[in-house]
C-alpha positions, 0 to 999 in steps of 0.5 A: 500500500503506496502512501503520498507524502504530505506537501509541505505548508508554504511559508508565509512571506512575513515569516521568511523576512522575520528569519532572514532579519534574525539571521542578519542579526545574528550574523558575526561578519558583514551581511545585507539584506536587500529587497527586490529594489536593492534597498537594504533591510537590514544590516549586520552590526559587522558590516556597519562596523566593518566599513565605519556606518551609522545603522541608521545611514544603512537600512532603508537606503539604496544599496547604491546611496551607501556612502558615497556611492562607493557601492554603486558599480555596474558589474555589481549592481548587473550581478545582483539583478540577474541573480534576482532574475534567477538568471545567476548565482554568485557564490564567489565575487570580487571586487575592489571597494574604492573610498575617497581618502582611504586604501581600497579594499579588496571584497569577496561578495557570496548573494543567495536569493532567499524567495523566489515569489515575484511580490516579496524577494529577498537578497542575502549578501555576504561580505569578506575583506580579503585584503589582508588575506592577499597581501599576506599570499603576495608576500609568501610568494615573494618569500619563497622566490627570494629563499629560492634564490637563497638556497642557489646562492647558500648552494653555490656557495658550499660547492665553492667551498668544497671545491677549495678544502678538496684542492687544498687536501690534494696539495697537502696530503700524499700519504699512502698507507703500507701494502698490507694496511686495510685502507685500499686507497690512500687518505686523499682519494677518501677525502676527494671521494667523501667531499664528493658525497657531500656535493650530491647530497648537498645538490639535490636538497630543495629546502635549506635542510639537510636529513642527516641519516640519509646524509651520513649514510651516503657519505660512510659508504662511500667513505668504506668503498673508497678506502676499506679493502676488507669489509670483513676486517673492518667495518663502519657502522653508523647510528644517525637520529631523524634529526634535519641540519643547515646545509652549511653545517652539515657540510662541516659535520660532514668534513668532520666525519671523514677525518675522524674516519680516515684517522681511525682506520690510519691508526686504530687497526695496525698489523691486520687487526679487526674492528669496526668504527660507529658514527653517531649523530643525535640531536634534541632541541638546539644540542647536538652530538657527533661522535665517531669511536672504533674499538682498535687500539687506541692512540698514543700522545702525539709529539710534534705539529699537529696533522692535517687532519687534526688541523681541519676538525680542530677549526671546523669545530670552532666554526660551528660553535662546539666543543671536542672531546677525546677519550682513548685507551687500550680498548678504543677510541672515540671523539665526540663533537657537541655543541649546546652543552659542554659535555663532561670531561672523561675519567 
């Protein structure tokens, strides 16, 4: 047994102008109601606030007497006839609002017809100030193509950079390990291989911020390729946070890390000795922590200059703000690099 639903009672005229004037009321950002004339009828107190009006200069006036007939435009007045008409439908309209004495203003207008029956027609006219809301997107694209051009330059920059610490390890280091030592290359083919390293990852970053697991990942196997002839002897493990890095302090820890390696494996592991070398890295808030150890044989006081490798660390971690701390003995060595708190001294 079919049943018909019932036909919704019409709503009286006086009833839909009595919710419509609430409505505007009740409205917390800039509303007209505008009758079939486009007189207004009511007006939010956001909207009169919003553009400086006394109520009373506002309801029972023509939309276009508003002010000094800064709301009288043609495209405007066209919209909201043919929206009347039942011809359109404004969700989204822009327009510029220009008062005399005062800086335009740049308006998002949404119109909603409330009734269509010819003798009682109502418009409800929404109104946002995106002024603010454009200037601020304007000003995020100037900023992302200046820290575009920034980022080129920072990039640039550390490639300069790289290339000039790489000449000067070619020119100063020529040292060449013994036949049977594990290095399988000598220390300045492992220093050109890891600034290379560091170029590639350096090049493809788009941010300004480094991942550093990635980062030392890469730049430790190459470091084990290029100079590790027997990974069974000896290996490099690394232990790195999910923490980000500047570029060019990155390229310093970097640096860092291929020094202290290529001096663990120089000195840690004599006469075919097995052992491994860890680099770590970790970071919370503004401290971070480098530390590179290998369990090898630990180093003896040295005499005389300091090498270069020493020489690079030691001003590379002054550059960056940390300090440096040497622990040895029979059972290993590590460094540690810290900056954002002095780490304590060892036993």
């Amino acid at each position: 047994m079919s049943t018909k639903r019932p036909v919704p009672a019409e709503i009286p005229a006086d009833v839909i102008d009595a919710l419509a004037r609430a409505l505007v009321d009740a409205s917390t950002v800039p509303v007209l109601l505008l009758d079939a004339k486009l007189t207004v009828i009511a007006a939010s107190a956001s909207f009169c606030e919003a553009f400086q009006f006394d109520p009373r200069n506002v309801t029972d006036h023509e939309l276009s007497e508003l002010g000094r007939g800064e709301w009288d435009t043609p495209p405007l007045r066209s919209l909201l006839r043919a929206t009347l008409s039942g011809y359109a439908k404004i969700d989204i309209y822009e327009m510029d609002l220009k008062r005399r004495d005062r800086e335009p203003r740049r308006l998002a207008l949404n119109v909603v017809k409330l009734n269509g029956q010819d003798r009682n027609v109502w418009l409800l006219l929404t109104i946002s100030d995106i002024t603010d809301q454009l200037a601020a997107e304007a000003l995020r694209e100037v900023l992302v193509r200046e820290r575009a051009v920034l980022l080129r330059d920072i990039r640039h920059r550390v490639a300069n950079s790289l290339q000039i610490v790489a000449s000067v390890l070619l020119q100063s280091a020529r040292d060449v390990p013994p036949s049977d030592s594990p290095l399988r290359l000598d220390s300045t083919r492992g220093r050109g291989r890891s600034i290379t390293a560091i170029q590639l990852q350096l090049a493809g970053d788009d941010t300004g911020a480094v991942a550093m697991r990635p980062y030392f990942e890469q730049l430790c196997d190459s470091l084990g390729g290029s100079m590790i002839g027997d990974h069974e002897q000896i290996t490099l493990d690394v232990d790195i946070d999910d923490s980000m890095c500047s570029s060019e302090d990155s390229m310093a820890l970097g640096l860092i890390v291929t020094e202290l390696v290529i001096n663990a494996l120089k000195h840690a592991f004599p006469d075919q000795r097995k052992g491994g070398i860890r680099v770590s890295y970790g970071s919370s808030a503004d401290d971070w922590t480098l530390k590179v150890s290998d369990n090898g044989v630990g180093t003896r006081a040295a005499s005389g200059k300091p090498g270069l490798g020493t020489g690079i660390v030691d001003a590379l971690t002054r550059n960056l703000g940390a300090t440096q701390l040497v622990s040895s003995s029979s059972s290993g060595t590590s460094v540690s690099i810290t900056a954002g708190a002095v780490p304590a001294r060892a036993a």
